[in-house]
C-alpha positions as a Python dict, from the first residue, in 0.01 Angstrom:
ca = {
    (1, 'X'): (0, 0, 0),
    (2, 'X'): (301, 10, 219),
    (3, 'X'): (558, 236, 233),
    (4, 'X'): (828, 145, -29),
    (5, 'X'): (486, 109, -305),
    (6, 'X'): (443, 433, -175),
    (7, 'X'): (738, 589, -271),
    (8, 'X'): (718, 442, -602),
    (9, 'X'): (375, 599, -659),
    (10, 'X'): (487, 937, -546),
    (11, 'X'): (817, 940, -763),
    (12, 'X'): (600, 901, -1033),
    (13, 'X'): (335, 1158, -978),
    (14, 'X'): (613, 1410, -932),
    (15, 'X'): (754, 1304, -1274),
    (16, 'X'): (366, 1404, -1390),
    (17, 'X'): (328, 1725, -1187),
    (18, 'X'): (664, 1842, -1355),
    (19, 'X'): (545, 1751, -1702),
    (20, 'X'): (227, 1939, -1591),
    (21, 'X'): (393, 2225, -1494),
    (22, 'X'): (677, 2259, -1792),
    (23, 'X'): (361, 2219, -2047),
    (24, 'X'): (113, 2494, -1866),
    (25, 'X'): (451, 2714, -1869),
    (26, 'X'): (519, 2611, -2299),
    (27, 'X'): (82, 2702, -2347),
    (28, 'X'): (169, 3012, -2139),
    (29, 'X'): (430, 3132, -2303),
    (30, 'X'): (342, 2984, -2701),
    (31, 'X'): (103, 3071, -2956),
    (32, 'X'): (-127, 2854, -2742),
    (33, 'X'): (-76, 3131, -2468),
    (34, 'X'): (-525, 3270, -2609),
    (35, 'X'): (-618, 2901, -2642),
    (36, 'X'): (-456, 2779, -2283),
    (37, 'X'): (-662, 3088, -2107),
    (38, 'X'): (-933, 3034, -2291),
    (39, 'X'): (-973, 2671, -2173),
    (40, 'X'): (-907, 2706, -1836),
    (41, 'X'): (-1220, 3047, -1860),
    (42, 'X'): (-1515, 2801, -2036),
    (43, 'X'): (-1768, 2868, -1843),
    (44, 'X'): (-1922, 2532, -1677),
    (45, 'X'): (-2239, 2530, -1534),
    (46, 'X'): (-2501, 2286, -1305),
    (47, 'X'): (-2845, 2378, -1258),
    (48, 'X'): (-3099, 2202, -1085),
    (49, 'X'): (-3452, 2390, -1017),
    (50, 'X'): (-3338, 2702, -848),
    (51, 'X'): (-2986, 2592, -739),
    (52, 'X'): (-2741, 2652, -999),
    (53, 'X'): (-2316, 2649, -1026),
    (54, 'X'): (-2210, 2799, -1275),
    (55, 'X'): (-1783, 2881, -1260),
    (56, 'X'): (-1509, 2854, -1465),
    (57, 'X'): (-1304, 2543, -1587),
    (58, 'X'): (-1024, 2684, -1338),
    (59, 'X'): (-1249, 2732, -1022),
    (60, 'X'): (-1423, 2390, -1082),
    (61, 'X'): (-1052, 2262, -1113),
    (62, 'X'): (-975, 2434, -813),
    (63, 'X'): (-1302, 2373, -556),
    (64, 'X'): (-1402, 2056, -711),
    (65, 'X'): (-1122, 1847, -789),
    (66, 'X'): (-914, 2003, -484),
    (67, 'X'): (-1175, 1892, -254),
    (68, 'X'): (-1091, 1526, -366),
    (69, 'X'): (-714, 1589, -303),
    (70, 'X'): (-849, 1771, 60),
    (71, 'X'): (-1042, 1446, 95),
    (72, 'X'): (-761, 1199, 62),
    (73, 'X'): (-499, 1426, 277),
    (74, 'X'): (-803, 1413, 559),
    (75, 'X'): (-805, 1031, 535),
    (76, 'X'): (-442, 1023, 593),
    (77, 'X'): (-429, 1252, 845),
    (78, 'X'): (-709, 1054, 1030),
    (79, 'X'): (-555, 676, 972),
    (80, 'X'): (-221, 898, 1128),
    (81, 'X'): (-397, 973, 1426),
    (82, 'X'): (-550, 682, 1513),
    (83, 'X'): (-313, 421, 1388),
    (84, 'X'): (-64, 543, 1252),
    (85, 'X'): (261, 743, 1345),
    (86, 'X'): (90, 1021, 1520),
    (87, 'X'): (-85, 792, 1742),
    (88, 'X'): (191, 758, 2010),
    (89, 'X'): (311, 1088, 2126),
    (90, 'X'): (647, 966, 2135),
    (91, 'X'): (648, 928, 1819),
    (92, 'X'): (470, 1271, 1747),
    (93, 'X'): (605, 1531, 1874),
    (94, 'X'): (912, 1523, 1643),
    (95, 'X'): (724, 1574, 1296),
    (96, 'X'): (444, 1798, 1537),
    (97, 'X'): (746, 2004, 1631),
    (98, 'X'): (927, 2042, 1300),
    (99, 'X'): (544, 2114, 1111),
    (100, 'X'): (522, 2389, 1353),
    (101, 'X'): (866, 2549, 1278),
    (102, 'X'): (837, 2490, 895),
    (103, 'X'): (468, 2693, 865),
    (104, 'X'): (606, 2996, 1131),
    (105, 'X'): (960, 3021, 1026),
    (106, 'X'): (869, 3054, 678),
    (107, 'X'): (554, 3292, 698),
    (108, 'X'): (822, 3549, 923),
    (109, 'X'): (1082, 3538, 589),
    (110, 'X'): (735, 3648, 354),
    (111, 'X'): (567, 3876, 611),
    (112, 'X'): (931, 4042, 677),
    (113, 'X'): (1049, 4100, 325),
    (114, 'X'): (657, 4237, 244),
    (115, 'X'): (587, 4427, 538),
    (116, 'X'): (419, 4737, 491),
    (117, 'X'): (250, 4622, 177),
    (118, 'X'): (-146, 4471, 281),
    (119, 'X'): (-209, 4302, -47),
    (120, 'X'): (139, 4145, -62),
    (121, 'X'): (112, 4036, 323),
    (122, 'X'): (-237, 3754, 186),
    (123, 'X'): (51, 3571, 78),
    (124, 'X'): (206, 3467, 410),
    (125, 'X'): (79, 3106, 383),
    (126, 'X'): (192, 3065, 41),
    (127, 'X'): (560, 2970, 176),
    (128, 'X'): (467, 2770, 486),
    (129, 'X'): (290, 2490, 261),
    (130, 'X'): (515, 2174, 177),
    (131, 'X'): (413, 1928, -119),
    (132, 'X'): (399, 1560, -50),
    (133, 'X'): (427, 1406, -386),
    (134, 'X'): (718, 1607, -499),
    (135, 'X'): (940, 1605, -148),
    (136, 'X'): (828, 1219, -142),
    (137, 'X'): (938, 1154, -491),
    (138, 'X'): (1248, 1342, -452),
    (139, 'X'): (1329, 1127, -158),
    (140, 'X'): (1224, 818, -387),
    (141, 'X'): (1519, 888, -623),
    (142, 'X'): (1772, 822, -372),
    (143, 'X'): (1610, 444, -287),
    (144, 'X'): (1822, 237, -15),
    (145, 'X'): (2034, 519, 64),
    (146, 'X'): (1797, 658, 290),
    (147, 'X'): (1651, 472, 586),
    (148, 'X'): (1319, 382, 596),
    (149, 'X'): (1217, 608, 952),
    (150, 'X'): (1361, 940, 769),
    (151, 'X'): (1100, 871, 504),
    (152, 'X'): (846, 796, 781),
    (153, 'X'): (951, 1114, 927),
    (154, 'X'): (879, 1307, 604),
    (155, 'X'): (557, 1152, 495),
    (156, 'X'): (387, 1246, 893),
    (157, 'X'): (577, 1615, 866),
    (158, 'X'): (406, 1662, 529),
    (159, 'X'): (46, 1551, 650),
    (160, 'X'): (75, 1761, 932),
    (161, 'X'): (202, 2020, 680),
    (162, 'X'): (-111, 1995, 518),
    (163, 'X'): (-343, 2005, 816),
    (164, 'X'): (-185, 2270, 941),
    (165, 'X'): (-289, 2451, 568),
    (166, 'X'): (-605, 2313, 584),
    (167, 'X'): (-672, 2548, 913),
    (168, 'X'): (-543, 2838, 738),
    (169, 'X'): (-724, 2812, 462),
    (170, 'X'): (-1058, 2765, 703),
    (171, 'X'): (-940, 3080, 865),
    (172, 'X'): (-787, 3331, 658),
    (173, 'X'): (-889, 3221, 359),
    (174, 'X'): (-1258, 3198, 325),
    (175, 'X'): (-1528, 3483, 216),
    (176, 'X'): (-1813, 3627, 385),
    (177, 'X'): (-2034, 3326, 522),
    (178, 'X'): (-2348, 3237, 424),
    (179, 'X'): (-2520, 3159, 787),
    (180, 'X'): (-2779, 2931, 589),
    (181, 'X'): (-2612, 2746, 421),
    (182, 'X'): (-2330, 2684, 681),
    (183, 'X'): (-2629, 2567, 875),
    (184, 'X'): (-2692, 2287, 599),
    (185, 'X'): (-2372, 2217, 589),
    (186, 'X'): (-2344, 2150, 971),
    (187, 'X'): (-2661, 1963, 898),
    (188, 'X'): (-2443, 1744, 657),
    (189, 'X'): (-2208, 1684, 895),
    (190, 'X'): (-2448, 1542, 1176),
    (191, 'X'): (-2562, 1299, 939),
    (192, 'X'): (-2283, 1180, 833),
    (193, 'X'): (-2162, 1176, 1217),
    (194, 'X'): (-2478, 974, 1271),
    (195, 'X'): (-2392, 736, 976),
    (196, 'X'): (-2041, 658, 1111),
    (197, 'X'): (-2202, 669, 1488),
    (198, 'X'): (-2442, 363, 1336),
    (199, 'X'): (-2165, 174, 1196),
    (200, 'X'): (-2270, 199, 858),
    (201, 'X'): (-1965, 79, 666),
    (202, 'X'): (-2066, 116, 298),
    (203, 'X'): (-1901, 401, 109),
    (204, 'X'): (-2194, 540, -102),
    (205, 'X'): (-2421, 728, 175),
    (206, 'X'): (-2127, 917, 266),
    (207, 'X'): (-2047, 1005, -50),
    (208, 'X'): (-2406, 1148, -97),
    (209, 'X'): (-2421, 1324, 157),
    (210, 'X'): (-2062, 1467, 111),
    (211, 'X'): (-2181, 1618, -177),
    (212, 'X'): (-2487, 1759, -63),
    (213, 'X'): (-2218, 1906, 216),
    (214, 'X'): (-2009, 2063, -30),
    (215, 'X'): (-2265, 2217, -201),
    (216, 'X'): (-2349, 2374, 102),
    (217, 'X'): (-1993, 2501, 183),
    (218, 'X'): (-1921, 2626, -157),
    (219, 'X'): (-2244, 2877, -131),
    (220, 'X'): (-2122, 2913, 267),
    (221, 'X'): (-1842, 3130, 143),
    (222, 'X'): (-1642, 2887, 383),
    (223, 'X'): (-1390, 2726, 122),
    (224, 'X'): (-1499, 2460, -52),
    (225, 'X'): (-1212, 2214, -23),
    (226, 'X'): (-1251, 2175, 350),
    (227, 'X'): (-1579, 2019, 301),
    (228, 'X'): (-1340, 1688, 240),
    (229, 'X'): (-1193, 1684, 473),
    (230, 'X'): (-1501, 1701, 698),
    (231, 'X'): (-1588, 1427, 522),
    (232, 'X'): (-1270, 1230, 545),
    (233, 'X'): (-1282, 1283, 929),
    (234, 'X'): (-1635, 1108, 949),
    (235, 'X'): (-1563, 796, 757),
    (236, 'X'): (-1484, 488, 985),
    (237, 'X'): (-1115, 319, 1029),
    (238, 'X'): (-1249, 57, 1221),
    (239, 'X'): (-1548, -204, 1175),
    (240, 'X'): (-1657, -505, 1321),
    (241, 'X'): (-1492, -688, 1069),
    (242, 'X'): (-1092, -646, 1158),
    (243, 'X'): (-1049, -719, 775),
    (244, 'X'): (-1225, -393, 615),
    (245, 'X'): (-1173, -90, 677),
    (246, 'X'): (-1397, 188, 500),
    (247, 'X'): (-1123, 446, 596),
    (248, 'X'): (-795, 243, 396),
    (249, 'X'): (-1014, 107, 123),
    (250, 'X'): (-1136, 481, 49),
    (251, 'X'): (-798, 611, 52),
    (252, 'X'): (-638, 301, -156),
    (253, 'X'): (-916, 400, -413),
    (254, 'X'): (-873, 753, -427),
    (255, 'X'): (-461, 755, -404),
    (256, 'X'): (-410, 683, -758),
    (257, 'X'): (-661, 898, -894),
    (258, 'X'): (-540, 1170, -730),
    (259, 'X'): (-193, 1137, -739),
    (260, 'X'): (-222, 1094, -1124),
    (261, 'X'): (-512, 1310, -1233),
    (262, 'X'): (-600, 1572, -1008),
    (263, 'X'): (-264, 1684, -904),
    (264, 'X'): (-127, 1696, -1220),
    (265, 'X'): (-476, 1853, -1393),
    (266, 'X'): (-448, 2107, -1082),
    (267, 'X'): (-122, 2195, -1228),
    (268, 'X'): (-123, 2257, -1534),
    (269, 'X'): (-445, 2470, -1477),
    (270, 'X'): (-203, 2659, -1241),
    (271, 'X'): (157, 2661, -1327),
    (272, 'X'): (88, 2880, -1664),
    (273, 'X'): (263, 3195, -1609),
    (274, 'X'): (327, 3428, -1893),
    (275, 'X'): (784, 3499, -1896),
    (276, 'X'): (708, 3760, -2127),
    (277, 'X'): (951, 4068, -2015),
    (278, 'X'): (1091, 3843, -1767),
    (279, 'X'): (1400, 3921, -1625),
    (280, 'X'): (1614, 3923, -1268),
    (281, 'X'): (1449, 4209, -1170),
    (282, 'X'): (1118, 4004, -1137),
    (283, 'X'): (1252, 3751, -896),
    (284, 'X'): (1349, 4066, -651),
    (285, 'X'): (996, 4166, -615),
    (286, 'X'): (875, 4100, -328),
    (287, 'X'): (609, 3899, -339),
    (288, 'X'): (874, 3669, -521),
    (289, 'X'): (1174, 3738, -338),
    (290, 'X'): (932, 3619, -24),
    (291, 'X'): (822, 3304, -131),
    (292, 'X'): (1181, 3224, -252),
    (293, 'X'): (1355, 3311, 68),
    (294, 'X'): (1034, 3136, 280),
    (295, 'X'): (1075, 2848, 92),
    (296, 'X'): (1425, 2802, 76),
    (297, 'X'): (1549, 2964, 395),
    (298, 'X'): (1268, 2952, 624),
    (299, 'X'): (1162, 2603, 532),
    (300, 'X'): (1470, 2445, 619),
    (301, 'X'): (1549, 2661, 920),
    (302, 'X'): (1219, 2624, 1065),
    (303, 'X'): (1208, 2233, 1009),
    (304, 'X'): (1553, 2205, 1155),
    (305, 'X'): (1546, 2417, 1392),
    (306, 'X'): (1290, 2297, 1584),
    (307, 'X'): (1389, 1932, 1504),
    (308, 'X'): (1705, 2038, 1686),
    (309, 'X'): (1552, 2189, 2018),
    (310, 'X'): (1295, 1891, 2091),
    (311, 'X'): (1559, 1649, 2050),
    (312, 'X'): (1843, 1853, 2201),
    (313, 'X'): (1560, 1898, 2471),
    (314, 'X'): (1486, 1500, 2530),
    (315, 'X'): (1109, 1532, 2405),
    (316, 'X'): (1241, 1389, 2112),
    (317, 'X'): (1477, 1176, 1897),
    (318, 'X'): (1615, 1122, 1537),
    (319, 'X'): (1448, 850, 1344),
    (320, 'X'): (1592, 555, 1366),
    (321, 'X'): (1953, 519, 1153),
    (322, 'X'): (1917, 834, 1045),
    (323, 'X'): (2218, 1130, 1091),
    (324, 'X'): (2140, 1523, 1187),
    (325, 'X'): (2277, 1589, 806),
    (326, 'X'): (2063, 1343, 676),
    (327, 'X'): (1771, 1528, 881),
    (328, 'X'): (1871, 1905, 737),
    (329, 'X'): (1854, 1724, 397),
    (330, 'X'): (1504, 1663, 443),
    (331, 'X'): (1440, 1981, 611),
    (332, 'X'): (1550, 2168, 261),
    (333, 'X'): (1320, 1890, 80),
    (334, 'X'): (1038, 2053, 272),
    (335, 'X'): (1078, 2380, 112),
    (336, 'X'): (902, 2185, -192),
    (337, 'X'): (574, 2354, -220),
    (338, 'X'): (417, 2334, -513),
    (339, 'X'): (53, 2220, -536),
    (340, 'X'): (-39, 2356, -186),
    (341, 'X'): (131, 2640, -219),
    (342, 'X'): (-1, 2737, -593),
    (343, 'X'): (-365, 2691, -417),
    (344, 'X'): (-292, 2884, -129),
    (345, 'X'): (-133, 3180, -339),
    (346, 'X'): (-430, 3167, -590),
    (347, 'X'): (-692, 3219, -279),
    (348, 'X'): (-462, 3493, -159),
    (349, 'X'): (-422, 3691, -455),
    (350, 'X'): (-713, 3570, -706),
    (351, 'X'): (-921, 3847, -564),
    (352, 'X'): (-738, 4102, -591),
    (353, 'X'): (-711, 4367, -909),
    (354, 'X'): (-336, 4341, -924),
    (355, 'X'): (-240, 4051, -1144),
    (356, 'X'): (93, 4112, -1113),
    (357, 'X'): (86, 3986, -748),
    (358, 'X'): (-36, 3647, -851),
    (359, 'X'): (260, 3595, -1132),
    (360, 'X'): (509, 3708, -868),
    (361, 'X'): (380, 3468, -603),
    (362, 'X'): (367, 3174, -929),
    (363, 'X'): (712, 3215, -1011),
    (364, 'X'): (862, 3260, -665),
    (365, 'X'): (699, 2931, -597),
    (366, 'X'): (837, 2761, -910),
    (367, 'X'): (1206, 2872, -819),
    (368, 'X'): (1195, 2809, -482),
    (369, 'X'): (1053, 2464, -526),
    (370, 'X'): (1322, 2405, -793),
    (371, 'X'): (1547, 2522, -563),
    (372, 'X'): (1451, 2315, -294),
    (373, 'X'): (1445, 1982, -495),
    (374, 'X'): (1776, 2007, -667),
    (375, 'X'): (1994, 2117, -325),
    (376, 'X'): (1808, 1883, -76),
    (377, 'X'): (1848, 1590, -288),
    (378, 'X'): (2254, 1746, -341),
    (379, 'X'): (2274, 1704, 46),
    (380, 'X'): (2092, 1411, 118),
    (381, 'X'): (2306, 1217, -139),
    (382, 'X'): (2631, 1330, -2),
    (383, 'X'): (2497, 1200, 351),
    (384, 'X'): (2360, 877, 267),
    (385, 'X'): (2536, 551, 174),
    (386, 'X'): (2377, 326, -62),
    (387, 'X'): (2307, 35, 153),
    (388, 'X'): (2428, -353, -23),
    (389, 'X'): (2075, -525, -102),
    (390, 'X'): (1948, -729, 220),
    (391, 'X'): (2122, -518, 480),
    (392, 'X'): (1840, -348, 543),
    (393, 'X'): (1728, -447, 922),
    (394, 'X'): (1405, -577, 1091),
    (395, 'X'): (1355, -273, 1250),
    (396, 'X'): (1343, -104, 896),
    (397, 'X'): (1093, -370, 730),
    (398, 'X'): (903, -290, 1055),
    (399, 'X'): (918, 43, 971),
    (400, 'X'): (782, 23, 657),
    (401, 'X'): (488, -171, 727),
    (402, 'X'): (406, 44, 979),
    (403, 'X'): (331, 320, 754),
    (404, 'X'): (106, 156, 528),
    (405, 'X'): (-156, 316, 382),
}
């Protein structure tokens, strides 16, 4: 799948995740408000001898299917790495350098309009995450106006987005650990080390034992979601055959099913927030007022910002055809958070007895992602020229397969 199929794909799946989102809000806020909570609280349970799972629809939703999504956003982040755009530093340390200013700049704008409140400050992260599908699909809408290295240049800043989530969530966002069963999971992880170590190439083992692995990590108390990407990590990118790759053929396999079931399943299960009493008032809270501002603001001058310095600097420079407006454009796209920010916010405030923190922190992200979308696109499109059909260069075709996934 190269870049422009891509592109495609991910325009798509953010058409879904909206229709996702505008139903769960319609259940929410219907008739079918008892009937939508209801569904998401049937209890679902595995037993087998003395091990036994038993969690809501919405926590199976959100440790099960999300450690698929984890799984495929470790597979990308690997293939980066190794072969991809973040395998050359020059090439690197732009989206490394704009990642890093759109999680700190953001998590500053929460932390500062919430200080003094401990239960609002769990939701630092919430702002700092940036949603591939939807920033990618936004970016998809504009088509041969943009050049193809400023949608490189996006796709590796979002993947390092997600990494860079992926740590938080491993470190201020799991429970009280389970030293037994963080040892089996370790134990997992060896033999799937072992497998790759051996060459073995077929998918199924690892899969198996990936399992077994989150298992473990789910009764760990370590989240259960980073158990992909552990697994993702030990999966091979290259074989003896130059032709097959376990790595790419994994990820071609899972990107559809992911991009059109679990992200959109994911939210409706969390996008349904009761507007009942709503009113302006609500979006100055400020838990709300936090993840609106980190979004909005702190996204874009985070991402800029440090765009700006590392190229002002030398380290860096802009992709290729692309203009500094055309950059700030993408930097406001980035304050599209969405799925990984609805997760992070429901780890943050799930747990605790105020409700009202978790509705706040749902509807800050919905109108800061909204936000986001419609004024980045605004900018981008008043920056870019549509291109005549053909012009595009060698450089750009290049470009594009170069990012394959």
């Amino acid at each position: 799948m190269n870049l422009k199929q891509l592109m495609k794909s991910e325009a798509a799946s953010g058409v879904l995740l909206v229709a996702a989102a505008a139903l769960a809000l319609v259940a929410a806020n219907s008739p079918l408000a008892g009937l939508y909570g209801g569904f998401l609280d049937v209890p679902v349970e595995v037993r087998i001898g003395t091990l036994e799972l038993a969690k809501p629809l919405l926590l199976w939703i959100n440790d099960g299917l999300m450690a698929i999504f984890f799984l495929l956003i470790g597979l990308e982040v690997k293939r980066e790495v190794l072969a991809g755009q973040l395998s050359k530093p020059s090439q690197a340390v732009l989206p490394i350098a704009a990642a890093i200013g759109g999680m700190s700049v953001p998590a500053m704008f929460y932390v500062a309009v919430n200080w003094g409140d401990t239960d609002a400050l769990a939701g630092w992260a919430v702002p700092t995450a940036t949603d591939i599908a939807f920033a990618l699909g936004v970016l998809a809408l504009l088509g041969d106006r943009v050049p193809a290295a400023l949608k490189i240049f996006l796709l590796a800043l979002a993947i390092l987005d997600d990494l860079g989530a992926i740590v938080i969530i491993a470190i201020f966002y799991s429970g009280a650990v389970s030293v037994t069963s963080l040892l089996l999971a370790a134990a997992a992880l060896v033999v799937l080390t072992l497998l790759n170590r051996k060459g073995v190439t077929a998918i199924a083992p690892y899969g198996l034992i990936g399992l077994l692995m989150w298992v473990f990590v789910l009764k760990s108390g370590v989240h259960a979601t980073l158990a992909g990407v552990a697994l993702a990590f030990a999966i091979p990118l290259r074989t003896k055959n130059p032709d097959y790759s376990p790595l790419k053929r994994l990820e071609h396999s899972l990107h559809p099913w992911v991009t059109y079931g679990i992200m959109p399943v994911f939210a409706f299960a969390n996008a349904g927030v009761s507007l009942a009493g709503f009113n302006v008032s609500r979006v100055l809270e400020p838990v709300t007022l936090g993840v609106i501002l980190g979004l909005v603001l702190g996204k874009q001058l985070g991402v800029f910002g440090f765009s700006w310095l590392v190229v002002k600097a030398g380290f860096a420079r802009l992709p290729t055809g692309a203009t500094w407006l055309q950059v700030y454009g993408v930097s406001i796209l980035c304050g599209i958070g969405f799925t990984m920010s609805l997760f992070i916010g429901s780890l943050a405030f799930e747990h605790l007895p105020r409700t009202d923190f978790l509705i706040a922190n749902r509807i800050g992200i919905l109108i800061g992602s909204l936000i986001a979308a419609l004024v980045g696109y605004a900018v981008l499109y008043s920056a870019s020229k549509a291109r005549p059909v053909g012009e595009s260069s060698r450089l750009e075709e290049v470009a594009l397969e170069g990012a394959s996934t």
